[in-house]
C-alpha positions as CSV (number, residue, x, y, z in Angstrom):
1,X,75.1,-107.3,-78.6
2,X,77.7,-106.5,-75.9
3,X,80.7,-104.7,-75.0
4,X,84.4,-106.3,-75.1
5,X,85.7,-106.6,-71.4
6,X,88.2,-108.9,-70.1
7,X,88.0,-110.1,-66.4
8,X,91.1,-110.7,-63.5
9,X,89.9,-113.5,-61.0
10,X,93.1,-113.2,-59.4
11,X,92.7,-109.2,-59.0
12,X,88.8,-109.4,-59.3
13,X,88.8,-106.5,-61.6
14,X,87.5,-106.3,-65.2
15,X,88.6,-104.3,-67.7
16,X,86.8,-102.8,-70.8
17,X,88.3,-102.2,-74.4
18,X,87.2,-99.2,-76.6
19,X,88.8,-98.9,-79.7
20,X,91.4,-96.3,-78.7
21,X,92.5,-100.2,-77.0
22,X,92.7,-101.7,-80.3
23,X,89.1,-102.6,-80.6
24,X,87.4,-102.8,-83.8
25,X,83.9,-102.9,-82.8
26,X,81.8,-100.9,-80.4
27,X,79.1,-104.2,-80.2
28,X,79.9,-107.8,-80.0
29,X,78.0,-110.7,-80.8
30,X,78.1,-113.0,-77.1
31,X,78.3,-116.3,-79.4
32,X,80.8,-115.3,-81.7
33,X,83.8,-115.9,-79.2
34,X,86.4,-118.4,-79.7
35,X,89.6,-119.7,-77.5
36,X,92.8,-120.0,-80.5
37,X,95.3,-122.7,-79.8
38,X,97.8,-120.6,-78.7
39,X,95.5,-119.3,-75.8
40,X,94.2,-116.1,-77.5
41,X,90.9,-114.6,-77.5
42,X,88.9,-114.0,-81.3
43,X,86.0,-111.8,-80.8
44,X,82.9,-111.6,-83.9
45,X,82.1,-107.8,-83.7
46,X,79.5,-105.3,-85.7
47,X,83.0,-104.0,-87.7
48,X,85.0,-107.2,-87.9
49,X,87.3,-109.6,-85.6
50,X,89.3,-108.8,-82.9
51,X,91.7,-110.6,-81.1
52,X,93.0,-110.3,-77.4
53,X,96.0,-111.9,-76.1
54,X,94.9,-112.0,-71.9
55,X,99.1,-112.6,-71.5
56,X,99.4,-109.2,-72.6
57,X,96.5,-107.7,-71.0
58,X,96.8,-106.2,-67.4
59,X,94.0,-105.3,-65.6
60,X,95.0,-103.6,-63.2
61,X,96.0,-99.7,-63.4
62,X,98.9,-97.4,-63.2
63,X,97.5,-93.8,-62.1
64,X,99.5,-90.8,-60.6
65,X,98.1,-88.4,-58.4
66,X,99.7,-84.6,-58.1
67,X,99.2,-81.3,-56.0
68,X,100.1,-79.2,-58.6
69,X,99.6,-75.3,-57.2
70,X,98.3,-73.9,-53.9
71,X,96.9,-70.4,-54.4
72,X,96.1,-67.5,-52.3
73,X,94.3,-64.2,-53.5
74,X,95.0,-65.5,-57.4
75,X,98.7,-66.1,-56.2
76,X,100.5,-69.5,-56.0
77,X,101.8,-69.6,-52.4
78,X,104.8,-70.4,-51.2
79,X,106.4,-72.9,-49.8
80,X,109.7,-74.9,-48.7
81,X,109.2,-77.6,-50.9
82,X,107.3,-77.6,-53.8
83,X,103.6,-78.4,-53.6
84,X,103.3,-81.8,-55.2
85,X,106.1,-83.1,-52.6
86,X,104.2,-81.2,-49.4
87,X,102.5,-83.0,-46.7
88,X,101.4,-80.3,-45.4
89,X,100.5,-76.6,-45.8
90,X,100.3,-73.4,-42.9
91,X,97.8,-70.6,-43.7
92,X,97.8,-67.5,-42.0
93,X,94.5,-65.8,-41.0
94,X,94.2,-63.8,-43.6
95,X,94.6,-66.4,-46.1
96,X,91.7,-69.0,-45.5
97,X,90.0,-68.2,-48.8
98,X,92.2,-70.4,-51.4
99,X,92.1,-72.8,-54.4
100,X,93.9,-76.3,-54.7
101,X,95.6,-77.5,-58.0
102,X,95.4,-81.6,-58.8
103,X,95.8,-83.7,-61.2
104,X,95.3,-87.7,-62.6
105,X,97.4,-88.9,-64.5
106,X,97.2,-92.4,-66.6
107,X,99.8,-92.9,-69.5
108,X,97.5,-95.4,-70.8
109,X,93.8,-94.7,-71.0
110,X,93.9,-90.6,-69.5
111,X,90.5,-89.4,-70.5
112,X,88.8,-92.1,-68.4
113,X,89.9,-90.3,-65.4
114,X,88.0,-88.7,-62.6
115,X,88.4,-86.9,-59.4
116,X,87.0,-86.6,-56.1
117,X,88.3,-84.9,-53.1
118,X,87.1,-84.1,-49.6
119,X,88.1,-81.4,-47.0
120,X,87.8,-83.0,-43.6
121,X,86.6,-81.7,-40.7
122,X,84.4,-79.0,-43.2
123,X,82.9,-81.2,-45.5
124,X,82.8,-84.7,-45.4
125,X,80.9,-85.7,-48.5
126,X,83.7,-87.0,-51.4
127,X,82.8,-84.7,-54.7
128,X,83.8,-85.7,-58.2
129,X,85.2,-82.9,-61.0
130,X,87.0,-83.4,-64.1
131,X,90.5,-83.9,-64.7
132,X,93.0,-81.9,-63.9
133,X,90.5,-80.3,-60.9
134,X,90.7,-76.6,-59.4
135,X,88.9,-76.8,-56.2
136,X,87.9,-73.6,-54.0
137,X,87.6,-73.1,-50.7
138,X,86.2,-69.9,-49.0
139,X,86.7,-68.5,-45.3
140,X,87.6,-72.0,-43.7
141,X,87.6,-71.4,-39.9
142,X,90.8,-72.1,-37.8
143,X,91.7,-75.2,-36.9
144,X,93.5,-78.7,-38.9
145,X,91.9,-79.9,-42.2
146,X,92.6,-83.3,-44.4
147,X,92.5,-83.0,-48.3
148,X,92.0,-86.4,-49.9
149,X,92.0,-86.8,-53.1
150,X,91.4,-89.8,-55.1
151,X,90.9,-91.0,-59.0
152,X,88.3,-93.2,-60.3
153,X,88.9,-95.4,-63.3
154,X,86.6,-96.0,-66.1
155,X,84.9,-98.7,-64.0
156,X,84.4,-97.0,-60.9
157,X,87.4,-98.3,-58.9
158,X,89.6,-96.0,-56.7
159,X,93.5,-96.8,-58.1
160,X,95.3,-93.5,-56.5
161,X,94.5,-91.8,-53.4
162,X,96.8,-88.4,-51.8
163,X,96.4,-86.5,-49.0
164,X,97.1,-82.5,-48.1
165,X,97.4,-81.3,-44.2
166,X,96.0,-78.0,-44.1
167,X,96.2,-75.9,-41.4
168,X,94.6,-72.1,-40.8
169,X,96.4,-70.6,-38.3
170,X,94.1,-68.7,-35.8
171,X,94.2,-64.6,-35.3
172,X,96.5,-63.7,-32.8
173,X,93.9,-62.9,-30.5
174,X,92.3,-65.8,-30.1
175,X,95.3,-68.0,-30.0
176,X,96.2,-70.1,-26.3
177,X,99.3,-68.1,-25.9
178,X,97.7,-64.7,-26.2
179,X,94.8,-65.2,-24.0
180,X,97.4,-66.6,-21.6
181,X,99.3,-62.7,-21.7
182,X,95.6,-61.5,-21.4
183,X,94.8,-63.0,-18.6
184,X,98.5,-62.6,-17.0
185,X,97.7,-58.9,-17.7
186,X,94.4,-59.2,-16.0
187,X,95.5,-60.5,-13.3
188,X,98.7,-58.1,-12.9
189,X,96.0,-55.1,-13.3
190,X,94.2,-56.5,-10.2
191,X,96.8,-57.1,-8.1
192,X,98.5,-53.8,-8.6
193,X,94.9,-52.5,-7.9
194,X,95.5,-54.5,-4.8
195,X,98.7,-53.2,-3.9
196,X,97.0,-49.8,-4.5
197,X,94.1,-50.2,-2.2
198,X,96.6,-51.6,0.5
199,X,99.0,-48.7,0.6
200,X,96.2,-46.4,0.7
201,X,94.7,-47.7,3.5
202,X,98.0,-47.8,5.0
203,X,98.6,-44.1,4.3
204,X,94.8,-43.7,5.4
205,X,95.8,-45.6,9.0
206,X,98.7,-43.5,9.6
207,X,97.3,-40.1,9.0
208,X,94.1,-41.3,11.1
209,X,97.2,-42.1,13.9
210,X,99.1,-38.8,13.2
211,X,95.6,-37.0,13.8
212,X,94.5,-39.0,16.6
213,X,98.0,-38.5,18.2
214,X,98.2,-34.9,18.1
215,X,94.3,-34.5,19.0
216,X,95.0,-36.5,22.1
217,X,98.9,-34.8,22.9
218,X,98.4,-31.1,22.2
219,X,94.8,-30.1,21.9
220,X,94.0,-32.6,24.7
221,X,96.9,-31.5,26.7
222,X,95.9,-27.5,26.7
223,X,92.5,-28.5,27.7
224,X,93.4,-30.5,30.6
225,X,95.3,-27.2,31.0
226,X,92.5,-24.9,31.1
227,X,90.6,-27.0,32.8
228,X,93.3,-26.8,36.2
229,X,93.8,-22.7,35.7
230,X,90.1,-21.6,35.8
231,X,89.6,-24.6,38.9
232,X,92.4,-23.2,40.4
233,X,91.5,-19.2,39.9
234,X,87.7,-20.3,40.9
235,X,89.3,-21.5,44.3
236,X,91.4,-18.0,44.4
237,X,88.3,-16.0,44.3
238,X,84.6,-15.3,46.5
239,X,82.1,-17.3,44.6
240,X,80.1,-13.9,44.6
241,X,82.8,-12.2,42.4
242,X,81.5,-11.8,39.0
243,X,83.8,-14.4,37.6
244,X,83.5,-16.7,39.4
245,X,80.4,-17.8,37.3
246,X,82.8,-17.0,34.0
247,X,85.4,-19.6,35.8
248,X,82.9,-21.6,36.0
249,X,81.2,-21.9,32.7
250,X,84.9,-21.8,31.2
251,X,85.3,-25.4,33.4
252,X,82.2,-26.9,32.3
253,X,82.5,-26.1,28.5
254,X,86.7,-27.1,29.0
255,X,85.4,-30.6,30.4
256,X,82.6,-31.0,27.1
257,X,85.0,-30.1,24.5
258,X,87.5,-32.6,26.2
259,X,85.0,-35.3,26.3
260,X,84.3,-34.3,22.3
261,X,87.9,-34.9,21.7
262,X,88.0,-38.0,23.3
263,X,85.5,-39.3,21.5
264,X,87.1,-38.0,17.9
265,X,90.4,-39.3,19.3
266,X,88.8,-42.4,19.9
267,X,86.7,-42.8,16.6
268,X,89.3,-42.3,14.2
269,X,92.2,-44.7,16.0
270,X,92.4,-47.7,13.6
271,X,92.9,-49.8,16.8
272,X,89.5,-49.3,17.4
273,X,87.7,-49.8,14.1
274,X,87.0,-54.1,15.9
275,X,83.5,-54.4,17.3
276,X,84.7,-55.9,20.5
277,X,86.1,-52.6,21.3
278,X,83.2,-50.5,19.8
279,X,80.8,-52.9,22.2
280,X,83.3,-52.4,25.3
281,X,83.5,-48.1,25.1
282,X,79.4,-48.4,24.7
283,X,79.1,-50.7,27.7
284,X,81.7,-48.8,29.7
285,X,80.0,-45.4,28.9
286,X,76.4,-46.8,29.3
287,X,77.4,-48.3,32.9
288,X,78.9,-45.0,34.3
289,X,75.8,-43.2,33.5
290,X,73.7,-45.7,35.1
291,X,75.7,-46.5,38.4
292,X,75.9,-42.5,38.9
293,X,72.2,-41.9,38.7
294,X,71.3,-45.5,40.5
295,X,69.5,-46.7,37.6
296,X,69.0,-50.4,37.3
297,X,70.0,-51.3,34.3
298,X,70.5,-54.5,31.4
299,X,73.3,-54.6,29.3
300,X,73.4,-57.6,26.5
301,X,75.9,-58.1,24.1
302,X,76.7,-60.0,21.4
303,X,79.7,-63.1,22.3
304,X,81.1,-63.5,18.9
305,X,82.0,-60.4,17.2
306,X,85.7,-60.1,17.0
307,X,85.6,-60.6,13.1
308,X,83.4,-58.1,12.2
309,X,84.8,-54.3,11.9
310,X,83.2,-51.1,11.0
311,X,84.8,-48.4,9.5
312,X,85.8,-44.7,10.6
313,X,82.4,-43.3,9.8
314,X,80.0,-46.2,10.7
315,X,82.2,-46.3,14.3
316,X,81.5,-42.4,14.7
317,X,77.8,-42.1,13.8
318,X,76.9,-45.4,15.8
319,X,78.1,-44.4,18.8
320,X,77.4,-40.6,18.4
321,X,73.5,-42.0,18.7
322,X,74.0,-44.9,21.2
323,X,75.8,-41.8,22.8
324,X,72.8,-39.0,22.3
325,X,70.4,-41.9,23.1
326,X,71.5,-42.4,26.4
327,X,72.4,-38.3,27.8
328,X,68.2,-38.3,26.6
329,X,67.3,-40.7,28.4
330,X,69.1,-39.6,31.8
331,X,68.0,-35.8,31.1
332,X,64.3,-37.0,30.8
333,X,63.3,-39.8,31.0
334,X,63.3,-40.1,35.1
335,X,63.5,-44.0,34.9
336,X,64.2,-46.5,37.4
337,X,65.2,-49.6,35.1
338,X,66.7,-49.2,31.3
339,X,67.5,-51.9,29.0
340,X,70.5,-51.7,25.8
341,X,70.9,-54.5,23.6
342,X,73.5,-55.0,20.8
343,X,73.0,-58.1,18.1
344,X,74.8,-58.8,14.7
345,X,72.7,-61.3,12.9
346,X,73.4,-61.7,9.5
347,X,75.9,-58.8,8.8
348,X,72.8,-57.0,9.9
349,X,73.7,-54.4,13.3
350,X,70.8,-53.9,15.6
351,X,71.1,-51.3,18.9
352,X,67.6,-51.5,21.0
353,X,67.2,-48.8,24.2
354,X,64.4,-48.8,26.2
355,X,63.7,-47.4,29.5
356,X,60.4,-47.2,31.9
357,X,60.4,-43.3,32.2
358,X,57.9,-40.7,31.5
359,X,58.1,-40.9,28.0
360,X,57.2,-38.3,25.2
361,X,55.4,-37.7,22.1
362,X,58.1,-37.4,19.0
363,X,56.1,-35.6,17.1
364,X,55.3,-32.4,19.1
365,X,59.0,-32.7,20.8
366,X,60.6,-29.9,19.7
367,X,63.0,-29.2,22.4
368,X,65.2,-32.1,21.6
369,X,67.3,-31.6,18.5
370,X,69.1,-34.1,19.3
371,X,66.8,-36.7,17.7
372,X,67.2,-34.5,14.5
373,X,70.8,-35.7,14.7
374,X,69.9,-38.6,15.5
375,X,68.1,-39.6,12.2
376,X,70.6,-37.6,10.6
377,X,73.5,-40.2,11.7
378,X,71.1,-43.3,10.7
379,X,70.5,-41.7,7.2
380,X,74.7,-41.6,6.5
381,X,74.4,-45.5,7.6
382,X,72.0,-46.2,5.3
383,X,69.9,-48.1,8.2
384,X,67.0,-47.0,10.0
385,X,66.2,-45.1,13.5
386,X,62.5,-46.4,15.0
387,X,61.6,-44.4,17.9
388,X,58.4,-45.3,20.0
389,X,57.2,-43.5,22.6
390,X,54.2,-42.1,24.5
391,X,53.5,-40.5,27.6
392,X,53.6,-42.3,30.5
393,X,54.8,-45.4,28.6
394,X,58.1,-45.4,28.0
395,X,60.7,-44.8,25.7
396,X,62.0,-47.3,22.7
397,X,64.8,-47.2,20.3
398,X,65.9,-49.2,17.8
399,X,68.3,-48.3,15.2
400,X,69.3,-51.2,12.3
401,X,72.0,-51.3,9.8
402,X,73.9,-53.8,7.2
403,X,77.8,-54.1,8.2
């Protein structure tokens, strides 16, 4: 026994009958079919005869497909048009756990019926529900979905098929335009930083110029006085008068302390902060020395230099050594020949001295605090001071720091 279907060659589609088509039977017998004159169909079934007319028969289907609510938090949301005419729908944030409403509609066999939809770009598998469906979705990330929905008739076949744009709007913070302002404001932060650092070194440079100004104009200038009154009242006086050794000591200590303030003077001028003019006082101070106490001496220094610059500090401590290095050396060492080397290599500064002199021992040499101050200096550059020494061999510093 079999069931009553009719078949469309043109449409190639089949259609079954039930009795809510007019059927009387549930089973027919395959053999009891005949073809009536007037081109209708008689069918021999379990409950008695029925007969199809194929003019009147259409195989093919007439299915709706409707959107019918959108709902948010248990509340229909809404929109400009009404849902079932929307091609699309915007969700805030804060709304990307909802429900969709939809439904199938056949006027002519609506129980058989059934639904499928898909969210794409979340989840691409089709899933079938009942008709009318309610379908949920729960925390759907940001970004552009595609509902499709589609009905399935009683044979399997898809008649209807209706789509929904969906899109969940991102949080503000990590939308395109906002990271934009963020890294605008970035950005603004470090160049007013900038601007900040600039104008305080500038401040920084003019006060170091106001300093090294007055140092130079008035304490320089009363020195120098000082210096010409107790020459001249030395030259008004017997050398055995008792102050005439007062005179004298006021002279020699008026001549230090202006050789101090040159040197401050000279350390904290911003003009001078270039290596090139750092190498030059060394050399020039070095080579004084050396010509007054006829001492053959070897000065190398670095060719390529002008890009590098030390600051106030580094300027004052490395030449305060180079400086202490070198009144040692003439006050003791009693050497013939003395060599001073300069190198950058590798941001890395490098002073060598060495002479051919008596030498000394470092450790018992307690006479000369000046190699106290030495390492002192070479500590606040955060390099290293090697001395090697012995007697009768010689004297050898080397003192190494990163620029």
């Amino acid at each position: 026994m079999h069931r009553l279907f009719t078949v469309s060659k043109k449409l190639n589609r089949f259609k079954n009958f039930s009795e809510k088509d007019g059927a009387t039977s549930s089973e027919y017998d395959w053999y009891g079919n005949f073809r009536l004159p007037d081109g209708k169909m008689m069918f021999s079934g379990t409950d008695g005869i029925t007969i199809i007319d194929p003019k009147q028969v259409n195989a093919s289907t007439n299915t709706h497909l409707y959107f019918t609510d959108v709902k948010v938090n248990e509340k229909s949301l809404l929109t400009d048009t009404f849902i079932g005419e929307a091609s699309d729908i915007h969700l805030k944030p804060n709304q990307n756990s909802f429900s969709i409403d939809f439904v199938g509609i056949d006027y002519v066999n609506p129980e058989n019926i059934k639904l499928q939809h898909q969210l794409q770009n979340f989840d691409n598998q089709w899933i079938t529900s009942k008709n009318p469906a309610t379908v949920h979705f729960s925390n759907i990330p940001e970004g552009d979905y595609l509902l499709r929905v589609r009905t399935l008739s009683d044979n399997g076949e898809i008649s209807t098929e209706k789509t929904l744009k969906i899109v969940v709007d991102a949080p503000f913070w990590r939308t395109t335009w906002f990271r934009i302002i963020l890294l605008l404001l970035l950005l603004g932060l470090i160049y007013a930083f900038y601007r900040y650092r600039i104008n305080q070194l500038l401040r920084l440079q003019e006060v170091r110029n106001r300093i090294s100004t007055d140092l130079h104009d008035e304490i320089g200038a009363t020195l120098s006085g000082i210096g010409i009154l107790s020459t001249i009242a030395k030259q008004q006086i017997a050398e055995n008068h008792p102050s005439h050794h007062l005179l004298e000591r006021i002279s020699d200590d008026t001549l230090t302390v202006g050789n101090s303030i040159d040197d401050i003077v000279w350390s904290i001028n911003p003009k001078n902060d270039e290596m090139s003019n750092i190498v030059a006082r060394m050399r020039r101070y070095a080579a004084d020395l050396f010509d007054a106490k006829n001492i053959d001496y070897q000065i190398n220094t670095p060719s390529d230099i002008e890009h590098i610059k030390l600051s106030m500090e580094q300027r004052r401590d490395v030449y305060l050594i180079f400086k202490e290095a070198i009144n040692n050396l003439l006050k003791y060492s009693t050497c013939t020949k003395a060599v001073i080397e300069i190198d950058i290599k590798n941001r890395q500064f490098s002073l060598f001295i060495s002479d051919n002199g008596v030498g000394f021992d470092p450790q018992q040499s307690t006479f000369r605090n000046g190699l106290k101050n030495m390492t002192s200096r070479a500590a606040k550059l955060k390099g290293k001071l090697k001395i090697d020494s012995a007697a009768g061999q010689g004297t050898r510093i080397l003192l190494t720091f990163m620029v």
